[in-house]
C-alpha positions as CSV (number, residue, x, y, z in Angstrom):
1,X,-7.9,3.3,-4.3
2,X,-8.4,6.9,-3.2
3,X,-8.9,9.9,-5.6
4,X,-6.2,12.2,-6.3
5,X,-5.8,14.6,-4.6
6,X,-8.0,13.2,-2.3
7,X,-5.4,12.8,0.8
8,X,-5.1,16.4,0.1
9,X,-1.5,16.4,0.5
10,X,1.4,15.2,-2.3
11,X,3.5,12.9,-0.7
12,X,3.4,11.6,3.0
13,X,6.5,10.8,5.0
14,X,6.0,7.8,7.2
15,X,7.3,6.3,9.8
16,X,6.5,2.5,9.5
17,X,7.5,0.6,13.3
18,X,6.9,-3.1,12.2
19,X,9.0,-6.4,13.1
20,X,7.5,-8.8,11.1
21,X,8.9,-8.4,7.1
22,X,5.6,-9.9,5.7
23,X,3.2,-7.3,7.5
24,X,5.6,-4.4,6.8
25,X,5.8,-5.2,2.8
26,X,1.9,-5.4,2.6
27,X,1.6,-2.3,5.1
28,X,3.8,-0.5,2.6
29,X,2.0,-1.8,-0.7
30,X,-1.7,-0.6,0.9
31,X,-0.1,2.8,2.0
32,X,1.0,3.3,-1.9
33,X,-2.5,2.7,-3.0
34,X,-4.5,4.8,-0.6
35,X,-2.1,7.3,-1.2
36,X,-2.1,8.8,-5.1
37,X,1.1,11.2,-4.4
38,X,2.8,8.4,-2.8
39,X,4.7,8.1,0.3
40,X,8.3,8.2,1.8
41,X,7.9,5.2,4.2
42,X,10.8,4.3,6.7
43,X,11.2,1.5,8.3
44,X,12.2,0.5,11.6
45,X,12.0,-2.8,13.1
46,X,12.4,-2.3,17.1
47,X,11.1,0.3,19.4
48,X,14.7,1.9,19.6
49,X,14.8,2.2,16.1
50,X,11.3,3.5,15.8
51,X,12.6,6.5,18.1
52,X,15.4,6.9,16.8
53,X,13.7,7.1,13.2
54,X,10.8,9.4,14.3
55,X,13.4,11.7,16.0
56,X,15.5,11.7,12.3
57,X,13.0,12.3,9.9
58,X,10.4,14.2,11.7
59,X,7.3,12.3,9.7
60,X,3.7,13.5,9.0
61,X,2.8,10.5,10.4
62,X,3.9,6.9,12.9
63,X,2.8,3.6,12.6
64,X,3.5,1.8,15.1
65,X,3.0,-1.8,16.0
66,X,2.3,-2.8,19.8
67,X,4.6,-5.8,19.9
68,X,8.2,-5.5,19.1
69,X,11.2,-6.7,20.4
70,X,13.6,-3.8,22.4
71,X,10.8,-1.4,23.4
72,X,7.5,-2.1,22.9
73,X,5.1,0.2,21.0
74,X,3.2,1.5,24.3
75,X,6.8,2.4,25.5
76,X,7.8,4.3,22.1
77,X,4.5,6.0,21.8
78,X,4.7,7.0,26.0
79,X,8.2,8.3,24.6
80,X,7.1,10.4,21.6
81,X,4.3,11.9,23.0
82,X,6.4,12.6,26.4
83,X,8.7,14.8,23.9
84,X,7.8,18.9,23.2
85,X,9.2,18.3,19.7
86,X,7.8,15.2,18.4
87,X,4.4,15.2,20.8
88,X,2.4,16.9,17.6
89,X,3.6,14.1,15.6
90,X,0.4,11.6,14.4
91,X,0.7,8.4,16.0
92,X,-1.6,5.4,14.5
93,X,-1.3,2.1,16.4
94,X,-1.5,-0.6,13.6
95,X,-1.5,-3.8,15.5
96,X,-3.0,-7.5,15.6
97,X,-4.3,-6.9,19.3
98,X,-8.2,-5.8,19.7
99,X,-7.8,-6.5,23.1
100,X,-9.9,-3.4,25.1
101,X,-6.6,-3.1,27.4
102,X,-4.3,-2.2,24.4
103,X,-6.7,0.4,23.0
104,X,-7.5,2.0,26.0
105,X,-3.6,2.3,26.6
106,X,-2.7,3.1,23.7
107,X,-5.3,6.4,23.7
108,X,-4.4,7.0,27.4
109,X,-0.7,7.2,26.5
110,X,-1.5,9.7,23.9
111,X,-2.3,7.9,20.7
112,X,-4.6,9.0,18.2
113,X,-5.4,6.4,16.3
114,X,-5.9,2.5,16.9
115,X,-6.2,0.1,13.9
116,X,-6.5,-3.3,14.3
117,X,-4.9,-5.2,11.2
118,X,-7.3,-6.9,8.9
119,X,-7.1,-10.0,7.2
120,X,-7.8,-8.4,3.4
121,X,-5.7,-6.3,2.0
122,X,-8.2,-4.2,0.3
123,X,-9.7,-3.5,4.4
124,X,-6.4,-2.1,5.0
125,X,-5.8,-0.1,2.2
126,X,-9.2,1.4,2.9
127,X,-8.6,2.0,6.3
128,X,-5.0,3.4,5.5
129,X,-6.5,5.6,3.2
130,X,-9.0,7.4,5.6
131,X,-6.8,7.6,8.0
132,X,-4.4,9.8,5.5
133,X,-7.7,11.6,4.5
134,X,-8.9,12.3,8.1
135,X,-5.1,13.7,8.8
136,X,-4.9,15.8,6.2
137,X,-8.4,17.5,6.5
138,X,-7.3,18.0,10.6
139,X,-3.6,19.5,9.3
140,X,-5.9,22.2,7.0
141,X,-7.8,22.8,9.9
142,X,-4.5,23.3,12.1
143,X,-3.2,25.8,9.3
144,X,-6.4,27.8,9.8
145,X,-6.3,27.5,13.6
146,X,-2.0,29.3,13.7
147,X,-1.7,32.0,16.6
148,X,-4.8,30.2,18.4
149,X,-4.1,29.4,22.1
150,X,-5.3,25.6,23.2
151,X,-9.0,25.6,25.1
152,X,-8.5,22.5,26.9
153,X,-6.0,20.4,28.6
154,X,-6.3,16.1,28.4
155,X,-6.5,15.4,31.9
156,X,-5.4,11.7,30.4
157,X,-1.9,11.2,30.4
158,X,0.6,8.1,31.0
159,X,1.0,9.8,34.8
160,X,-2.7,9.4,34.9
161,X,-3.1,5.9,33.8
162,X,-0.2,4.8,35.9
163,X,-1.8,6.2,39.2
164,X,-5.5,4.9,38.3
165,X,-3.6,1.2,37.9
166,X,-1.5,1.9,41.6
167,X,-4.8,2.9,42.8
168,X,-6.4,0.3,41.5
169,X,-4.5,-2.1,43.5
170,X,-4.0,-0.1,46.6
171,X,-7.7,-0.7,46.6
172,X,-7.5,-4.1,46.4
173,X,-5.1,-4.9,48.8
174,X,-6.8,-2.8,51.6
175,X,-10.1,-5.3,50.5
176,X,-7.7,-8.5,51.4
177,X,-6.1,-6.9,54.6
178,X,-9.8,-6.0,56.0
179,X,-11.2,-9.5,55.0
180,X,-8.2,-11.2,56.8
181,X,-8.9,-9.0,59.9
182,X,-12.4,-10.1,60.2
183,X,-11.3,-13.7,60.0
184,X,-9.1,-13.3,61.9
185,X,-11.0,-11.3,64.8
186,X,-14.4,-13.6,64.4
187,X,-11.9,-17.0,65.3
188,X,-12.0,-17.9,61.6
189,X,-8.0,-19.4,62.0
190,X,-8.7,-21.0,65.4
């Protein structure tokens, strides 16, 4: 359990984008313990639910779950961060995948955080709890930073990852054409 007052905020609202009912209650019960003022958690249980949540109640935070029936979690949090309004939103991916692919989507697509669910309880209250902690020591240092213009840019974005992938393949094919011309011109298919 974390200190009071230790989040640094009273209450959190949360937006909570989980299918399966078992995760979702114990995602719930470790967000009440690393969080002494408590928290307003809503649930959805499909990507277009999660949107349509996140666009309704405007939380401090999303949790958001990779795989999910309707749209998937990459498509919700490509969708959220894609929108002026909800872009400054805190998205955590909170997922069973530790597959490097999912993480390094998930941050490309603008996520900022990537937990991958543990097996205790106890390990996910304590990584719920930092997570609330880190976000409230960055939203004091956002109050501080009001009237500041932005000093940098993410050159990362979904166009980005999307391009690097079509590249990616462009690359590859080229590779296959060239070899099958050389097979072909040194009488490999004779």
């Amino acid at each position: 359990m974390i200190e009071a007052g230790a989040t640094g905020r009273e209450r959190w609202k949360i937006v909570l984008a989980e299918d399966d009912d078992d995760h979702a209650l114990l995602i719930e019960w470790a967000l009440e313990r690393a969080s002494p003022g408590g928290v307003e958690v809503h649930r959805a249980r499909n990507g277009e639910e999660a949107v349509d949540l996140v666009e309704e109640a405007v939380p401090d935070l999303v949790l958001l779950d990779l795989k999910m029936p309707g749209r998937t979690g990459h498509e919700v949090l490509e969708y959220l961060k894609g929108d002026d309004r909800l872009r400054k939103i805190p998205i955590a991916v909170l997922t069973s995948s530790d597959r490097d692919e999912d993480v390094a989507r998930s941050y490309g697509l603008g996520g900022n955080h990537f937990i991958t669910k543990p097996e205790n309880p106890e390990d996910l209250e304590r990584r719920l709890g930092s997570l609330l902690q880190n976000l409230a020591e960055l939203s004091g240092i956002r109050r501080g930073a009001e009237g500041l213009e932005p000093s940098a840019v993410s050159a990362v974005g979904p166009a980005t990852f999307t391009l690097r992938r079509l590249l990616g393949w462009g690359a590859a094919v080229v590779i296959v054409l060239a070899l099958a011309a050389f097979a072909y011109l040194s009488g490999a298919f004779d």
